[in-house]
C-alpha positions as CSV (number, residue, x, y, z in Angstrom):
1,X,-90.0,-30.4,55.6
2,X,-90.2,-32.2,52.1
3,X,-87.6,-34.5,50.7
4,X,-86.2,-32.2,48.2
5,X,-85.8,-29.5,50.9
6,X,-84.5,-31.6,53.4
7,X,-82.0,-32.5,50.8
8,X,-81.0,-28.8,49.7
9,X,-80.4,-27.8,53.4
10,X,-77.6,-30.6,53.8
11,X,-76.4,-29.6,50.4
12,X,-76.1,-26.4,51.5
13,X,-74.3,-26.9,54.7
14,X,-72.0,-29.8,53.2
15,X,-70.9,-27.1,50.5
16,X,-70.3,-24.1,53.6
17,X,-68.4,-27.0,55.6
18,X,-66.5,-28.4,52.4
19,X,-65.4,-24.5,51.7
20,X,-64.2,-23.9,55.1
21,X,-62.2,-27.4,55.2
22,X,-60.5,-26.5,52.2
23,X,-58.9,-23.8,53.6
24,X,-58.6,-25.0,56.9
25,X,-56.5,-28.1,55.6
26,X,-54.5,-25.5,53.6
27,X,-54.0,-23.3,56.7
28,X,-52.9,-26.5,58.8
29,X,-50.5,-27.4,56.9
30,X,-48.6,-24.7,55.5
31,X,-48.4,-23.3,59.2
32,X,-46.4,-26.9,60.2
33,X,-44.3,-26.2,56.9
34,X,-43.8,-22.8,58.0
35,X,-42.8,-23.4,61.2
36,X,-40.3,-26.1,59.7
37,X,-38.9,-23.3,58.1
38,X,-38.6,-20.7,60.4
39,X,-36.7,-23.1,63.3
40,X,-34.2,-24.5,60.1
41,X,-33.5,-21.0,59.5
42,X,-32.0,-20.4,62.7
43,X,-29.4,-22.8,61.7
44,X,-26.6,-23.1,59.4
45,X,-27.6,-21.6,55.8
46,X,-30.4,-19.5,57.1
47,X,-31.3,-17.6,53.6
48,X,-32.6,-19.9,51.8
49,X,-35.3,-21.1,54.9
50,X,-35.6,-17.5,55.7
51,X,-37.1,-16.7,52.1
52,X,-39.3,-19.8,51.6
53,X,-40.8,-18.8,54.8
54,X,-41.3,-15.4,53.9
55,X,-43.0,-16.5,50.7
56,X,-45.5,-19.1,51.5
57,X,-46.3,-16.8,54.6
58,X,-48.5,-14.7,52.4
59,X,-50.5,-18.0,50.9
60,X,-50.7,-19.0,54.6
61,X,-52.2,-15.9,56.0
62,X,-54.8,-15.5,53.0
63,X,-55.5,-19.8,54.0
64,X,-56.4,-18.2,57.3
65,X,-58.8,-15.3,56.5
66,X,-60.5,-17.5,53.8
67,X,-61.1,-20.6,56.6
68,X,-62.1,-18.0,59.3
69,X,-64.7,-16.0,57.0
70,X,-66.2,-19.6,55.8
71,X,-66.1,-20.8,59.1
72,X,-69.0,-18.0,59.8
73,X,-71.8,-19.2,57.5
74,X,-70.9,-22.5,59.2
75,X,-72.4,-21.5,62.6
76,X,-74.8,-19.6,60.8
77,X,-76.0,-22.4,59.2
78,X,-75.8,-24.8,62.4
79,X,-78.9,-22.4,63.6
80,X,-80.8,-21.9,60.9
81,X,-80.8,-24.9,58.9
82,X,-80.6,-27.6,62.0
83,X,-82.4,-25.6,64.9
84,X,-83.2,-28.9,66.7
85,X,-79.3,-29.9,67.1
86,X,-78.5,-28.0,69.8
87,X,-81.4,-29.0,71.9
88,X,-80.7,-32.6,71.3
89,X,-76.8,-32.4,71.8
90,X,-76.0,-29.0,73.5
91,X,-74.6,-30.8,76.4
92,X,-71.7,-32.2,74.1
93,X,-71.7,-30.1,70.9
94,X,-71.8,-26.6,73.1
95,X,-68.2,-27.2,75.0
96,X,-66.7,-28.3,72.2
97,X,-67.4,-25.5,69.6
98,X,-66.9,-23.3,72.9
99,X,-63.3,-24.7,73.0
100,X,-63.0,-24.4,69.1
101,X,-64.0,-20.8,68.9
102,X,-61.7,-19.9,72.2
103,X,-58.7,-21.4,70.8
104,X,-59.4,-19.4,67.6
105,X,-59.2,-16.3,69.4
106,X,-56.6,-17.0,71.6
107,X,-54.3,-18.4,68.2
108,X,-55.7,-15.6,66.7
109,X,-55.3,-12.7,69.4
110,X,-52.2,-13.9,70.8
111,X,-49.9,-14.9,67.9
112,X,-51.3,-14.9,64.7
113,X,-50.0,-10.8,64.1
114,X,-46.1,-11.7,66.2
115,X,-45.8,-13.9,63.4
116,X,-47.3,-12.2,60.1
117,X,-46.1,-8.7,61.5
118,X,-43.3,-9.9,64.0
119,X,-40.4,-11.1,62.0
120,X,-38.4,-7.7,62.3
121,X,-39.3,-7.0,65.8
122,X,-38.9,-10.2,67.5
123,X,-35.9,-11.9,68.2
124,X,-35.0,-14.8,65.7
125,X,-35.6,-17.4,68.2
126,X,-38.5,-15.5,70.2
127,X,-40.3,-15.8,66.3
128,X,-39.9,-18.9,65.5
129,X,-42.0,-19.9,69.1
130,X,-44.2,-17.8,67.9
131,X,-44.5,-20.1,64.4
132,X,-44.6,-23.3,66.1
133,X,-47.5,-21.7,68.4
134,X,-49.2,-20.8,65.1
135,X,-49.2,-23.9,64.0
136,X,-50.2,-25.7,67.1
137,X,-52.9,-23.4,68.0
138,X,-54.1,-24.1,64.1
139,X,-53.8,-27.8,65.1
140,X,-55.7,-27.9,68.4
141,X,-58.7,-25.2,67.1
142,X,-59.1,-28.1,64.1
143,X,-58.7,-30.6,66.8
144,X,-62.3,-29.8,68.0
145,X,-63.9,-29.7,65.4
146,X,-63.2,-33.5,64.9
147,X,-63.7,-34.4,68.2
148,X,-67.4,-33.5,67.9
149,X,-67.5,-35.2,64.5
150,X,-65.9,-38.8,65.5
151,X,-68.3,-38.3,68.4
152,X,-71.0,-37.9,66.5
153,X,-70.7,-40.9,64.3
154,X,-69.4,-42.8,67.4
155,X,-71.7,-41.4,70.4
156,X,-69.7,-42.8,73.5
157,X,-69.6,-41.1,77.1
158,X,-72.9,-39.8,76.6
159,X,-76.9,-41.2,77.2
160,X,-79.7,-40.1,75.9
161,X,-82.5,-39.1,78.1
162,X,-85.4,-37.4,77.3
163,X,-84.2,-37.3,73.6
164,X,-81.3,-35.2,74.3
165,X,-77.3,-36.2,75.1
166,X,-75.9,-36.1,78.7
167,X,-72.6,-36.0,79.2
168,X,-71.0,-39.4,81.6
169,X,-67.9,-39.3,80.6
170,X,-66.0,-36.6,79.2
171,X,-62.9,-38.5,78.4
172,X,-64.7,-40.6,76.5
173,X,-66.8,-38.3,74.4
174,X,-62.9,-36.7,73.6
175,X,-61.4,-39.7,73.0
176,X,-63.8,-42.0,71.1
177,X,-62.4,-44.5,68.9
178,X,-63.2,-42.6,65.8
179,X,-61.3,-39.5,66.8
180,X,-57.6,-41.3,66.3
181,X,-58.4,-42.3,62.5
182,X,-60.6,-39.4,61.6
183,X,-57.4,-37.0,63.3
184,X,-55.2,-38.5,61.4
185,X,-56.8,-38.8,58.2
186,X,-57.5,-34.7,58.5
187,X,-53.9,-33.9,59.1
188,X,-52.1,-36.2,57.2
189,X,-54.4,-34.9,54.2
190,X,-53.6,-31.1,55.4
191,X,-49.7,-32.6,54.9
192,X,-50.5,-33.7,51.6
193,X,-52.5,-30.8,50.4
194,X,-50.1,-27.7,51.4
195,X,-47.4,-30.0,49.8
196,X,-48.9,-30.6,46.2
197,X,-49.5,-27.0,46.4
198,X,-46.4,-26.0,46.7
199,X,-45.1,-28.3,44.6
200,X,-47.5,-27.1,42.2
201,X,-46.3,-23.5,42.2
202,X,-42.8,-24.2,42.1
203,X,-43.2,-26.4,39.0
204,X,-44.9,-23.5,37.9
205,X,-42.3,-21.3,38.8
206,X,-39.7,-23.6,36.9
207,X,-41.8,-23.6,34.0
208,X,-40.8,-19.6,33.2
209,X,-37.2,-19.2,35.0
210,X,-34.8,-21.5,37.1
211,X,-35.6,-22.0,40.5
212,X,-33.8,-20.1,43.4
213,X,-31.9,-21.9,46.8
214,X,-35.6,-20.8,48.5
215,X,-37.9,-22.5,46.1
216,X,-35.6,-25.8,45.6
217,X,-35.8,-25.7,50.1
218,X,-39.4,-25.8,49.9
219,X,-40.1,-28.3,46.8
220,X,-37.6,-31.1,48.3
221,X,-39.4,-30.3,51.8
222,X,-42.9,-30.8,49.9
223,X,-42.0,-34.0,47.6
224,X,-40.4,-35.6,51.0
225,X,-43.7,-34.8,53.0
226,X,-45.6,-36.0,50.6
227,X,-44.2,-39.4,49.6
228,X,-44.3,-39.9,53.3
229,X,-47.7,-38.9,54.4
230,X,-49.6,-40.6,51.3
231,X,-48.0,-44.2,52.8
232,X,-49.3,-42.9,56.3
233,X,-52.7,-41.9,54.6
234,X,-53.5,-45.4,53.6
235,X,-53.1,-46.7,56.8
236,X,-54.9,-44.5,58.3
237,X,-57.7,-45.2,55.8
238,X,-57.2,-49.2,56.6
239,X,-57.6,-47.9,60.6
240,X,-61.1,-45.9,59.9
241,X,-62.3,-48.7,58.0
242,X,-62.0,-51.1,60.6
243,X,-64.2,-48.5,62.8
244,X,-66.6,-47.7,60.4
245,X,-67.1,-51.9,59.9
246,X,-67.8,-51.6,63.7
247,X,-69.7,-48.7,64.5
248,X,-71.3,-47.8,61.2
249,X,-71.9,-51.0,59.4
250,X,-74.7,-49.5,56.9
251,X,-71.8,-46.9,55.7
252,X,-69.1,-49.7,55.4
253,X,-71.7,-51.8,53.2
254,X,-72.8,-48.7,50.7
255,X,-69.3,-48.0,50.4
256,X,-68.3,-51.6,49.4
257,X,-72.6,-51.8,47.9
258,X,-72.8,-54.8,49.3
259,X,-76.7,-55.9,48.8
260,X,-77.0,-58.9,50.9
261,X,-76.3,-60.0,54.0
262,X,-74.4,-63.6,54.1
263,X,-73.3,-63.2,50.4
264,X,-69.8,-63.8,49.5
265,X,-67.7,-60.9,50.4
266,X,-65.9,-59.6,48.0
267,X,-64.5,-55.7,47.3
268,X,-66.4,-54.0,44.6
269,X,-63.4,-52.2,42.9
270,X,-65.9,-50.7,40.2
271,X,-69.6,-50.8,39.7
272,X,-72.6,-49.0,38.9
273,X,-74.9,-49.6,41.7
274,X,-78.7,-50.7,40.9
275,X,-81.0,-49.0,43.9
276,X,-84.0,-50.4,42.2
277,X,-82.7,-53.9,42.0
278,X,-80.2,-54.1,44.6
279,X,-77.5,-55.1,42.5
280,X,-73.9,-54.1,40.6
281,X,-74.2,-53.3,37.1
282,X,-70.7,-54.0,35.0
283,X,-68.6,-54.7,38.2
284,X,-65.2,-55.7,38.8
285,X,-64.5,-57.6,41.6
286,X,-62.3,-59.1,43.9
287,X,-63.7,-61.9,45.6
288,X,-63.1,-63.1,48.8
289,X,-60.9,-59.8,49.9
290,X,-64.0,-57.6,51.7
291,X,-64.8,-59.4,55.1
292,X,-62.5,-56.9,57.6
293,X,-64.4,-53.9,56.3
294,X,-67.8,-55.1,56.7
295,X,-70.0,-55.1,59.9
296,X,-71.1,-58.1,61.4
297,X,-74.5,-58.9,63.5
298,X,-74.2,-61.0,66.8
299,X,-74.3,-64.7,65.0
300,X,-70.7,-63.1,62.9
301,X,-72.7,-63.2,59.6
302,X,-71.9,-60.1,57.3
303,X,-74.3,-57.3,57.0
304,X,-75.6,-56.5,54.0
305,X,-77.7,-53.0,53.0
306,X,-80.7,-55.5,53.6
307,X,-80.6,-55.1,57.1
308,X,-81.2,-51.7,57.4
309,X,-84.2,-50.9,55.1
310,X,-85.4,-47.6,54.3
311,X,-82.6,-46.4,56.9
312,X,-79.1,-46.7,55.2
313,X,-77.5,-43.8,53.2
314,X,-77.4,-43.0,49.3
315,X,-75.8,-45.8,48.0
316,X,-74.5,-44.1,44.4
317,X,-73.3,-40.8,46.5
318,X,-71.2,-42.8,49.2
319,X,-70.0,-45.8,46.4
320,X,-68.7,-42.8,44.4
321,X,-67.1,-40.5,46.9
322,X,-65.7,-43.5,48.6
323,X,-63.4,-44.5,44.9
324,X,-62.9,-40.7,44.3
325,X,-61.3,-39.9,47.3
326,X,-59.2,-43.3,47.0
327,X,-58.6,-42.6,43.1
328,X,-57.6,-39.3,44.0
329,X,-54.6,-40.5,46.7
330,X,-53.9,-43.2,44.7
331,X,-52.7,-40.8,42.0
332,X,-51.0,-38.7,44.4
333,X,-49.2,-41.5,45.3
334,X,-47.6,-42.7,42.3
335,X,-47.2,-38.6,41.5
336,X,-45.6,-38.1,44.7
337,X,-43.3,-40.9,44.9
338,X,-42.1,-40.8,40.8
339,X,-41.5,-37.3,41.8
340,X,-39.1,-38.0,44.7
341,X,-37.6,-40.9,42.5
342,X,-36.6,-38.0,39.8
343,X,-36.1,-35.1,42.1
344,X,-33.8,-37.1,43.9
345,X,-31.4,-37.8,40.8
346,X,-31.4,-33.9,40.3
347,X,-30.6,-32.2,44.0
348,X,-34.1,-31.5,44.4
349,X,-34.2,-29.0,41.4
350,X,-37.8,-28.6,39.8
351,X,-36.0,-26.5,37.0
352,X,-34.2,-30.1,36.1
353,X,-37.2,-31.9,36.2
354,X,-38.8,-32.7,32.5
355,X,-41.1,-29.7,31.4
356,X,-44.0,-32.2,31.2
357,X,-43.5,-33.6,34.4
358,X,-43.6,-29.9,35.6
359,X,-46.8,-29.3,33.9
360,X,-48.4,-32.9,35.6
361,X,-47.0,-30.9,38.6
362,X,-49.1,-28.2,37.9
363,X,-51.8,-30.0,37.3
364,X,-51.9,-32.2,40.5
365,X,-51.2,-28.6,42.4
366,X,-55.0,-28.9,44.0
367,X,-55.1,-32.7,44.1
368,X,-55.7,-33.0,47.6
369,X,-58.8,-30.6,47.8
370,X,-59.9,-33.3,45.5
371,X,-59.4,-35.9,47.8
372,X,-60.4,-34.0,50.6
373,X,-63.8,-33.1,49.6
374,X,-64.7,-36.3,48.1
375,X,-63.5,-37.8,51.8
376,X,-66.1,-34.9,53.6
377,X,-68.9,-36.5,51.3
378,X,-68.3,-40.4,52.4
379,X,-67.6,-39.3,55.9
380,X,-70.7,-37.1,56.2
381,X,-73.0,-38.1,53.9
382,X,-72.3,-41.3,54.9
383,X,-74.3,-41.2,58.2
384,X,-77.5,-40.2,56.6
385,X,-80.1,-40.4,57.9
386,X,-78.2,-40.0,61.0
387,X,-77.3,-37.0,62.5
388,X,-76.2,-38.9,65.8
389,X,-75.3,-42.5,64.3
390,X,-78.0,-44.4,65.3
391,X,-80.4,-42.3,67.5
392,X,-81.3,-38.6,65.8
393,X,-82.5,-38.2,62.4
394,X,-81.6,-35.2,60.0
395,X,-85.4,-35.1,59.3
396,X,-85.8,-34.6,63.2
397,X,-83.2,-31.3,63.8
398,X,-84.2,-29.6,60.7
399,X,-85.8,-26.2,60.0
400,X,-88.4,-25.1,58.4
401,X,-86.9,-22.8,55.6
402,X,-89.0,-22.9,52.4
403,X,-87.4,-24.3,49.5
404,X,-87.1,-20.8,47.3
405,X,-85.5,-19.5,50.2
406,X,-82.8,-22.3,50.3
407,X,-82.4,-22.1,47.0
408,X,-81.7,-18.1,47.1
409,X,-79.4,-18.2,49.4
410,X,-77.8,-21.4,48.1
411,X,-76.7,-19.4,45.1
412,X,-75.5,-16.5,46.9
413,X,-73.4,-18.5,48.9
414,X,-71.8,-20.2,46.1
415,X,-71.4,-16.7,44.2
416,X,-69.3,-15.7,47.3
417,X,-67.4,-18.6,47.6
418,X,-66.5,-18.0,43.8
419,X,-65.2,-15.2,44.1
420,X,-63.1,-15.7,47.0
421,X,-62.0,-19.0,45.0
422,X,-60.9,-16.8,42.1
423,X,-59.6,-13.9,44.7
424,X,-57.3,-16.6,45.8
425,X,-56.1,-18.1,42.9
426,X,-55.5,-14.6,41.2
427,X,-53.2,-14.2,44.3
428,X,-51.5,-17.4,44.0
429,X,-51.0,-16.7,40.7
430,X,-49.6,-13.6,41.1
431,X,-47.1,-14.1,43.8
432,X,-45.8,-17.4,41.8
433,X,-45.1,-15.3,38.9
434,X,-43.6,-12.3,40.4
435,X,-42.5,-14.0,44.0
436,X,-42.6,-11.7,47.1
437,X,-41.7,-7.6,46.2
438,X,-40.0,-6.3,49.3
439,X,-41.6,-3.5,51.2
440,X,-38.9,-0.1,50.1
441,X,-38.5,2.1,53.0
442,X,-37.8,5.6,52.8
443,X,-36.9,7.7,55.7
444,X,-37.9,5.4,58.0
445,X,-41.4,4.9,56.6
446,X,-42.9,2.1,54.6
């Protein structure tokens, strides 16, 4: 396989997996807030709960069908583009999407339709079980899905014999020391993305007419979740540093492009790195401030991109991603807290809110898709060449699709996941502007 194609096949699969985590985030989330809202509405004042719930219900279910469709060219794309992975790592990789697409069933089969089609047939309380199951069958189906990626950048409780993974130690393999950070990374930004969306469509809401009791529940429930979970987010960004220093050294020097080994450390705050010359162009610095997120070899000196030769990642791509994703929750941040700061002065009223902070509302609504995707670039890309840190190659697992026929399909992927981007935001849209129409019954049928 040629360079360029070798390149297009994890450009294609990094763009199927980035789809599917968008939703999936989106999905996590909102089911945790739903589920929040479903058990307060069993208590005192239960209007209000009961029709945020039965609002963001909708946006939650079309999450689902979205992540679940994308999650099919995902597995597609596993076999086609990366036939060797299996072989190499089917005695890890095979329980664990086994587990993932069982528990995906099971959420799916079992209490996915009590809750979207339940509500009036159910028992208050016997629903709002069936919520929280939603939303910890959502949580342990994602929970899989990072065990075998923590696992695969940190490649404990397994040996490799014959050039191919056998299990030792199955707690291990679960529990690696990447899966804590990389866990809580994934749901604290599934918190934070579900929460600037619906802070987003509120303010949008506020923008054409005053906000109801069941908008002003869920936009003080969002600015509170997410001027929490951004503080959370940064330390558990300082957490997966400190592992990717240890077990990824080459990742934690392209992300701080740090060229020489021994050099003063210092963080690179903003640069444009020089492949050719191994060097920072125009960068801003601070000095002495980068030793805890740098490897170190077995004398304690710090490990510069030197060490690793023709075997380190994409310096540009992971330097970049790296100060996107952090740019990105930095802004959510400052957004999130200024917006508590002001929403509290106001009882938690978008509608009382400035009409320009609304429209910075609106316009951080998909903030943390942002912030997400440009995260899935420096975790992934990241390992390059690495499909299993430090033992298989990308060049070793992949196919041998011709590059015309990547490139086909390429675009027909993207074409699809257009339009099911624009299918979705035509929805949101719509039900922000004309909010949930009851279903009229007549004579006893819908």
């Amino acid at each position: 396989m040629t360079y360029s194609t070798l390149w297009l096949s994890q450009i294609q699969f990094f763009s199927s997996l980035g789809f599917m985590l968008m939703f999936l985030a989106l999905e996590l989330g909102l089911a945790w807030m739903l589920a929040y809202f479903r058990v307060r509405s069993l208590l005192a004042s239960p209007a209000p709960y009961t029709g945020a719930y039965r609002f963001w219900v909708r946006i939650f279910a079309l999450a689902f069908i979205l992540s679940f469709a994308a999650s099919l060219p995902v597995l597609i794309q596993l076999g086609s583009l990366w036939p060797g992975l299996m072989a190499k790592i089917g005695d890890v990789a095979g329980p664990l999407l086994a587990a993932g697409i069982l528990s995906v069933f099971i959420f799916k089969s079992c209490f996915l339709g009590a809750m979207l089609f339940g509500e009036r047939r159910l028992a208050p309380k016997v629903h709002a079980v069936v919520v929280c199951m939603v939303a910890l069958g959502a949580t342990v189906m994602a929970f899989w899905l990072l065990v075998l990626v923590s696992w695969s950048h940190v490649p404990v409780g397994a040996e490799l014999v014959n050039d191919a993974y056998r299990v030792t130690d199955w707690v291990r393999v679960i529990f690696n020391p990447a899966l804590p950070w990389y866990a809580a990374l994934f749901l604290l930004g599934s918190a934070l993305t579900s929460a600037f969306l619906v802070m987003g469509v509120v303010a949008a809401q506020a923008l054409r007419t005053p906000c109801d009791e069941s908008s002003q529940v869920a936009f003080r429930f969002a600015v509170k979740v997410a001027a929490v979970c951004i503080v959370l987010q940064a330390v558990a960004l300082g957490g997966a540093g400190q592992v990717t220093a240890q077990y990824q050294p080459a990742k934690a020097a392209a992300a701080a492009a740090y060229w020489h080994s021994g050099a003063d450390s210092e963080i690179v705050l903003f640069a444009w790195p020089d492949t050719d010359h191994a060097a920072n162009r125009s960068a801003w610095v601070w000095s002495g401030a980068g030793d805890a997120w740098l490897g170190r070899d077995a004398h304690g000196k710090l490990r510069g991109l030197d060490q690793f030769g023709g075997m380190s990642p994409p310096v540009p791509a992971i330097f970049w991603s790296f100060r996107l994703a952090a740019l990105a929750g930095l802004l959510m941040g400052v957004v999130a807290w200024i917006t508590l700061w002001r929403a509290r002065r106001v009882g938690y009223s978008a509608s009382a809110l400035s009409r320009l902070w609304r429209r910075v509302l609106v316009g951080m609504g998909c903030s943390g898709w942002v912030m997400l995707i440009a995260g899935l670039v420096y975790v992934l890309l990241g390992a390059y060449p690495y499909a299993v840190n430090g033992t298989i190659t990308v060049s070793e697992i992949a196919g041998d699709t011709s590059f015309t026929v990547l490139a086909i399909s390429y675009v027909a992927y993207m074409l699809f996941y257009g339009l099911f981007f624009v299918g979705f935001f035509a929805m949101l849209r719509h039900v922000s502007r004309y909010g949930v129409v009851p279903v009229a019954r007549h004579r006893g049928r819908a």
